[in-house]
N, C-alpha and C positions, 0 to 999 in steps of 0.2 A: 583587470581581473575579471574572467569568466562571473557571473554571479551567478552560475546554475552550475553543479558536476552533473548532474542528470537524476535517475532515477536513486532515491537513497533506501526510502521504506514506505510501506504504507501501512494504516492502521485499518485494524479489524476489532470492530466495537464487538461486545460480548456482553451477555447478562451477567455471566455466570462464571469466572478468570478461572475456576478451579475443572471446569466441565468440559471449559474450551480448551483447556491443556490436554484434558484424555482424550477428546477428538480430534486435536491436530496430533497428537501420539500415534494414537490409534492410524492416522493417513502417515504416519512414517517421517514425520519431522519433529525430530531435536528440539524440547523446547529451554530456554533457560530459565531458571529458579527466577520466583518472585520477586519482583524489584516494587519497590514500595514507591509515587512522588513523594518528595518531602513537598509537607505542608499541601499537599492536593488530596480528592477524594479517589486518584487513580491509581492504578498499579499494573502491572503487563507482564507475560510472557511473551519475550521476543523470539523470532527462529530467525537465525546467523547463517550468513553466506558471508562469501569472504566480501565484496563490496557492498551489498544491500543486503537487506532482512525485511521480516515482516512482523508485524508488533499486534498482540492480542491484546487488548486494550477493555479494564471494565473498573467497576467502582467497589471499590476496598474499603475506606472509610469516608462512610457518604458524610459526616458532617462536614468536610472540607470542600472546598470549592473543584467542581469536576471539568472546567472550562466546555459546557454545554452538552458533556457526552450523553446525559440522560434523557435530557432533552430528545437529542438525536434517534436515542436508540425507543421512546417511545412513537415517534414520529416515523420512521425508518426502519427496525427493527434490527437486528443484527445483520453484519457483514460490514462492508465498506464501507471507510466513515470519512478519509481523508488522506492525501498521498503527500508524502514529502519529499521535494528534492535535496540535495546536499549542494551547501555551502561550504568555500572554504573557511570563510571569515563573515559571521553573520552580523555582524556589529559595520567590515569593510564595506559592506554591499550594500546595505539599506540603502544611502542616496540612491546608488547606480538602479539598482532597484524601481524606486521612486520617479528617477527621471525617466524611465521608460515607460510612465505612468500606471503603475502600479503603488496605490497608497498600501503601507504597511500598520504593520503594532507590534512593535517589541523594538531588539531582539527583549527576548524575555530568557528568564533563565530556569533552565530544570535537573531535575539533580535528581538520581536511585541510585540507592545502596546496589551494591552486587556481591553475591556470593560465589559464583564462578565468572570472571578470576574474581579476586578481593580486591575490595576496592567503592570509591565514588564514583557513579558516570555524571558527569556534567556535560550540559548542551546547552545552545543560545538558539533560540529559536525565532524567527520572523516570520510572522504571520502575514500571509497577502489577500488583499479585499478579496472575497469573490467578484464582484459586482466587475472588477477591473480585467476578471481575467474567466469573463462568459459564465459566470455564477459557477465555476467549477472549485471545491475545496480544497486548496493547496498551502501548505506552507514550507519552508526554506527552514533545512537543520543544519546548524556547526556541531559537529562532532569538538570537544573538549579533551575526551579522556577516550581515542578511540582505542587505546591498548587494554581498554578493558571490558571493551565490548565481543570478542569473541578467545576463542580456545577451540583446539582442534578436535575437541569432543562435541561442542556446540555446530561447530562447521558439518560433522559427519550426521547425515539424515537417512536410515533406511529405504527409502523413497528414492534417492538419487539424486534429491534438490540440490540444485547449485548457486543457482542466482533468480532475482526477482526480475523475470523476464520483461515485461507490460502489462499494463492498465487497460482498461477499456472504459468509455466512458459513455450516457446517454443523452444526446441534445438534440434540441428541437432543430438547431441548425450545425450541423458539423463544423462546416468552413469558417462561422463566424466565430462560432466559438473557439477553434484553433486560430484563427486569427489573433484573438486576446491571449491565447495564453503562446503564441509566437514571439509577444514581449519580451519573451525569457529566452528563448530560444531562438528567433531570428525566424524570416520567411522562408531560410532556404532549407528549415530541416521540416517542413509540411512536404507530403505526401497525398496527390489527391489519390481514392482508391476508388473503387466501384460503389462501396458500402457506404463512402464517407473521406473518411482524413486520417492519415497517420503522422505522428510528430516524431521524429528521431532526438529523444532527449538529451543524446550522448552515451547514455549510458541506460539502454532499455527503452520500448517503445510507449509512445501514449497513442491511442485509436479514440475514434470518436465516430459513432454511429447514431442513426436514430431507432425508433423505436420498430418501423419496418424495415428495416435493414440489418439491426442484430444480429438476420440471423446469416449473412449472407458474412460479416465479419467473422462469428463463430457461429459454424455450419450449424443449423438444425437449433439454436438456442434462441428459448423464447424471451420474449421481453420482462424486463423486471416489473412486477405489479403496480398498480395507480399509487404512487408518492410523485412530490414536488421534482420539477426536472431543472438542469441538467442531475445525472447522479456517475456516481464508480458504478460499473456491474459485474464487469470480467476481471479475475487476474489472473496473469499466465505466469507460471514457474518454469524455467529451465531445469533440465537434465542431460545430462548425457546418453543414457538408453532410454528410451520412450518404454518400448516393449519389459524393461527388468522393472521398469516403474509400476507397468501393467500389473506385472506378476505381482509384485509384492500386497498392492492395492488388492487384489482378488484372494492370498493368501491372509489379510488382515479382515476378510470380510466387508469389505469395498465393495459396493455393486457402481463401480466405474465405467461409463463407455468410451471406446476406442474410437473415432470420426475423425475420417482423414487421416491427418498427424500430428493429433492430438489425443490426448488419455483427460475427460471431463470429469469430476467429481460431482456427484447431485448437489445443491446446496442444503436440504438435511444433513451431508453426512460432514459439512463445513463450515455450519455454524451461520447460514445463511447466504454460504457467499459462493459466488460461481466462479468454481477454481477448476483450470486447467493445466496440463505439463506439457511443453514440449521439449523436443531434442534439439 
């Protein structure tokens, strides 16, 4: 058994779950009603594509335990907090896992209500070291209950978004640090580039740059401010019109740029985070 499907979601830490909903509205994606954890201090608006999403992620009822998010988001401040790839079977894969030397923690179980569709979501989630895999944040999700994770009203985004394109990441050594997280992925899906490393997930890319080279990955973008390194910096959403993307973004009052081919969002108008779309 494969123990990666590739790229599944990634989370976007948020102060404020109720703030970050009108801001990613506001950029033209779909968000779904508030899903509570049970027994955590967390809670999310996810936006649904038909194989990955991306999950708004902040603290709802802080007396419950928030698995470090505050932590993070005082250190870090919003934006990218952690990428998850998809497992078939999260419970299957841990040895496999394991023996490619990656020590794990879990699987662990998580569970929100949902009110579009109705219903429980349940996930087993396997957390993997950084330390094992170039200090970069990743953990492995089993989908549970994945029919009730989206509906064709959730799928459709103003914006054109269709899938969770690639990551971008920042390290002091690209190559080595794709090298650890190759564990998962195998040697033959590294890419060396000009900039750094690209990793063919299977399903969406991961890039790995350094701090002079950002901008040479994504044209003209500056480096993320003095926090701890490696981190996430970039994340690229697919669409099928770049250009109707444009539009729409400049119709919602979006001050967007167009570079290359791609459509950049500032990160004020994202919550902190440097989001880009391409076609």
């Amino acid at each position: 058994m494969n123990p990666v499907l590739g790229l599944d979601h990634c989370i976007i830490a948020v102060e404020d779950l109720e703030g970050a909903r009108q801001d990613y509205e506001k950029l033209g994606f779909t968000c779904a009603p508030l899903g509570n954890h049970q027994n955590r201090a967390t809670a999310n608006h996810c936006l649904m594509f038909p194989e990955t999403y991306l999950e708004l992620l902040g603290v709802n009822e802080p007396d419950n335990p928030d698995g470090g998010l505050r932590d993070k988001l005082a250190a870090r401040g919003e934006g990218l907090h952690r990428l998850a790839l998809g497992t078939p079977d999260a419970d299957a894969v841990k040895a496999q896992v394991e023996a490619l030397g990656v020590r794990t923690d879990g699987p662990n179980d998580l569970a929100r209500p949902s009110k579009e569709p109705e219903g429980m979501v349940k996930f087993r989630n396997l957390f993997l070291e950084p330390d094992d895999l170039g200090g970069m944040p990743v953990f492995m999700c089993g989908h549970k209950t994945p029919e009730l994770m989206r509906n064709e009203r959730l799928l459709t985004h103003k914006n054109g978004a269709n899938r969770f394109a690639g990551i971008t990441g920042i390290a002091a050594d690209p190559m080595a640090t794709a090298l650890e997280l190759a564990k998962l992925f195998g040697k033959a899906s590294i890419t060396e580039t000009a900039y750094g490393v690209e990793i063919d997930s299977g399903r969406g890319f991961i890039r790995l740059a350094t701090d002079s080279s950002i901008g040479e990955a994504h044209a003209s973008l500056a480096t993320h401010p003095a926090v701890e390194r490696p981190i996430w910096h970039v994340l690229t959403i697919g669409v099928d019109d770049r250009e109707a993307t444009a539009a729409y973004l400049a119709s919602a009052g979006i001050n967007a740029e167009r570079i290359g081919d791609v459509v950049r969002v500032k990160p004020a108008d994202a919550r902190g985070l440097n989001l880009e779309f391409i076609a």
